[in-house]
C-alpha positions in Angstrom: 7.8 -23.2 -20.8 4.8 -21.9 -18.8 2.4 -19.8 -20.6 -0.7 -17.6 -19.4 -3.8 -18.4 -21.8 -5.2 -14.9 -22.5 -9.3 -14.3 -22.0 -10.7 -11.8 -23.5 -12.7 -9.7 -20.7 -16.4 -10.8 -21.6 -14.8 -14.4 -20.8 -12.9 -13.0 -17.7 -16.1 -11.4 -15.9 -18.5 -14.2 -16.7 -15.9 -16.5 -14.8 -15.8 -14.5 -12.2 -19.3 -13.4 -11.7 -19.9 -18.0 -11.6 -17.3 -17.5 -8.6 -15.2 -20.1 -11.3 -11.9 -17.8 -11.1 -9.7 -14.9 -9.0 -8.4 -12.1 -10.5 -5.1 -10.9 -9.8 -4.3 -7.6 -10.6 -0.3 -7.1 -10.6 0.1 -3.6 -10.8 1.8 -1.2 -8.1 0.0 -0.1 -5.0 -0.8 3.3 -6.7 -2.3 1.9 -9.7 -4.5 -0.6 -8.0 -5.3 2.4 -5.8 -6.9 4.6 -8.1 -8.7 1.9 -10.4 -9.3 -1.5 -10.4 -12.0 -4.8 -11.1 -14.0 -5.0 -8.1 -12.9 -8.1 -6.1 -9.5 -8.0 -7.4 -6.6 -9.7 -5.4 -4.0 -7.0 -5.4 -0.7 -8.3 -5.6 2.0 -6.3 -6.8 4.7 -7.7 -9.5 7.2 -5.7 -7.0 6.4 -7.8 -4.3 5.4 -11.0 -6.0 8.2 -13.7 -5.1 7.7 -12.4 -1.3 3.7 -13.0 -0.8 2.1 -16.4 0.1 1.9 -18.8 -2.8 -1.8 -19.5 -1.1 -4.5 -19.3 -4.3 -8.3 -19.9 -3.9 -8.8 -23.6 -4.5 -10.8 -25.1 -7.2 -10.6 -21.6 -8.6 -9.1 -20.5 -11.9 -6.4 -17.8 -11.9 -6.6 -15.2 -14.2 -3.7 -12.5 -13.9 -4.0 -8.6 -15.3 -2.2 -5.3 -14.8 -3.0 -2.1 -17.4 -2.5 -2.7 -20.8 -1.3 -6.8 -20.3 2.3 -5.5 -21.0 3.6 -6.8 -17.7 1.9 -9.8 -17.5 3.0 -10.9 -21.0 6.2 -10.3 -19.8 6.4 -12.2 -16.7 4.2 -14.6 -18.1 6.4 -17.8 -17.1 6.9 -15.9 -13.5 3.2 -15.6 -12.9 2.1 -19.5 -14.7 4.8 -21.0 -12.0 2.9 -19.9 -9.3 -0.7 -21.7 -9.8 -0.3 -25.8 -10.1 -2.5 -25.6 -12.9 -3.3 -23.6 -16.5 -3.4 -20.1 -15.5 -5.0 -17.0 -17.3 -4.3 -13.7 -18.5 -6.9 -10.4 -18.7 -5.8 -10.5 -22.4 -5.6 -6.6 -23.0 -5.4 -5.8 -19.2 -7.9 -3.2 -17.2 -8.0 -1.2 -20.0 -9.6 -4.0 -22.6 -11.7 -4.3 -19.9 -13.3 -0.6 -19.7 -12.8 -0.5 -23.1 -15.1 -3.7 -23.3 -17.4 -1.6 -21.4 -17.3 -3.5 -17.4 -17.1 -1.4 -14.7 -14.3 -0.8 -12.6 -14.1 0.6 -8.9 -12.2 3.7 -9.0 -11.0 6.3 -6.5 -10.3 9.8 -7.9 -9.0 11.0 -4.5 -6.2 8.9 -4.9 -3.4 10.5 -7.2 -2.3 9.7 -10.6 0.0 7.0 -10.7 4.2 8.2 -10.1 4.8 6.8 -13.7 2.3 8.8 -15.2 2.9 12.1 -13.2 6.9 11.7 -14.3 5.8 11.4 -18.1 3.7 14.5 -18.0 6.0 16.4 -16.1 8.8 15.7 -18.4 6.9 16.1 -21.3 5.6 19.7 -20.2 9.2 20.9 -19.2 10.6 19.7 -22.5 7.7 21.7 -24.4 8.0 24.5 -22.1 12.0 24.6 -23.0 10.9 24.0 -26.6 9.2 27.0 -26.4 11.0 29.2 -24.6 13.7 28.9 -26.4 11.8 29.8 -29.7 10.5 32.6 -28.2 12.6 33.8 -25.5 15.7 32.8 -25.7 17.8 30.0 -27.7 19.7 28.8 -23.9 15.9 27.7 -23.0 16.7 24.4 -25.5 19.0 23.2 -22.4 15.8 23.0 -19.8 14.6 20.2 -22.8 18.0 18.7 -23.3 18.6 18.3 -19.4 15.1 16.6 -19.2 16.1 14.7 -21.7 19.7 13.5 -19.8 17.5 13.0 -16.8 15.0 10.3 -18.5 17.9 8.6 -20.1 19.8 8.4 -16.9 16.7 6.7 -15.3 16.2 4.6 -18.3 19.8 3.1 -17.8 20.4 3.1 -14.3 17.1 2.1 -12.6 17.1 5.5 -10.7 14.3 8.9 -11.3 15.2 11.9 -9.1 12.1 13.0 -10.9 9.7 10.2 -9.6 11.2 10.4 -5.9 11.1 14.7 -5.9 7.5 13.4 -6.8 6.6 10.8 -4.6 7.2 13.7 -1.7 5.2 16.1 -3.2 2.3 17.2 -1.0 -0.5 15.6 -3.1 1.3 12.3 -3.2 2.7 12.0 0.3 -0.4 9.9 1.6 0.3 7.9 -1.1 4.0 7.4 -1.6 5.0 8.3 1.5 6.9 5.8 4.2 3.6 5.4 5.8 2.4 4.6 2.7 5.0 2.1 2.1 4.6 0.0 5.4 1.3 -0.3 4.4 
């Protein structure tokens, strides 16, 4: 079984600044967008199988995404594609500003879908939290059909909530077909 040996991110920018490895970040397109390790190769998980299996030669390969979540993951995915031992950002692009490296980040560019669907569900199950307490007891059914609707997503694959989202005005540059092509 392939594995991906993790680095920790001191190890992981002094290989890169020697030009002795590539980076290659695995998040989505909107992720990457807003923050990533300057010089990244951006090549998204959802996407992976259909990009070239071209990698810098003589060059290590060191993989990361966020929290290294999705790299452990699809460790044996990722290993297949390099001929030789490949690497993992051990702790992802957050050990990495946490480790204190700078990162190349666009605030124009909007919070990542994932993250906008979490706080907007969480805020609408608070705010029916509330207003039931306060207002009214019926309230308690804007929580519990947030509630069905993040369990629906979770088992089939599908979030009206993310696509309402992704076609809101602040995210149609973003998400939008244009976006997509790209």
């Amino acid at each position: 079984m392939s594995v991906l040996t993790p680095l920790k991110p001191a190890d992981v920018a002094a290989r890169l600044k020697a030009g002795k490895a590539v980076l290659i970040d695995i998040r989505e397109p909107d992720e990457f967008a807003r923050e990533h390790v300057s010089g990244a190769i951006h090549t998204p998980l959802s996407t992976f199988d259909q990009a070239p299996a071209t990698l810098p030669d003589g060059r290590e390969v060191i993989y990361t995404c966020r929290t290294g979540n999705r790299t452990g993951v699809n460790c044996v995915r990722l290993a297949a594609r390099v001929p030789g031992e490949a690497f993992v950002l051990e702790g992802g692009l957050d050990a990495w500003k946490s480790a204190g490296l700078a990162t190349r980040t666009d605030r124009s560019r909007p919070i990542e879908l994932m993250r906008q669907v979490q706080m907007t569900a969480g805020g609408l199950i608070l705010l029916g939290a509330a207003l039931g307490l306060l207002v009214h007891p019926g309230f308690w059914g804007l929580s519990a059909f947030v509630g069905a609707g993040l369990f629906f997503a979770g088992a089939t694959g599908f979030c009206g909530m993310a696509r309402l989202l992704a076609i809101m005005p602040w995210n149609r540059a973003a998400y939008g077909p244009s976006a997509r092509a790209a």
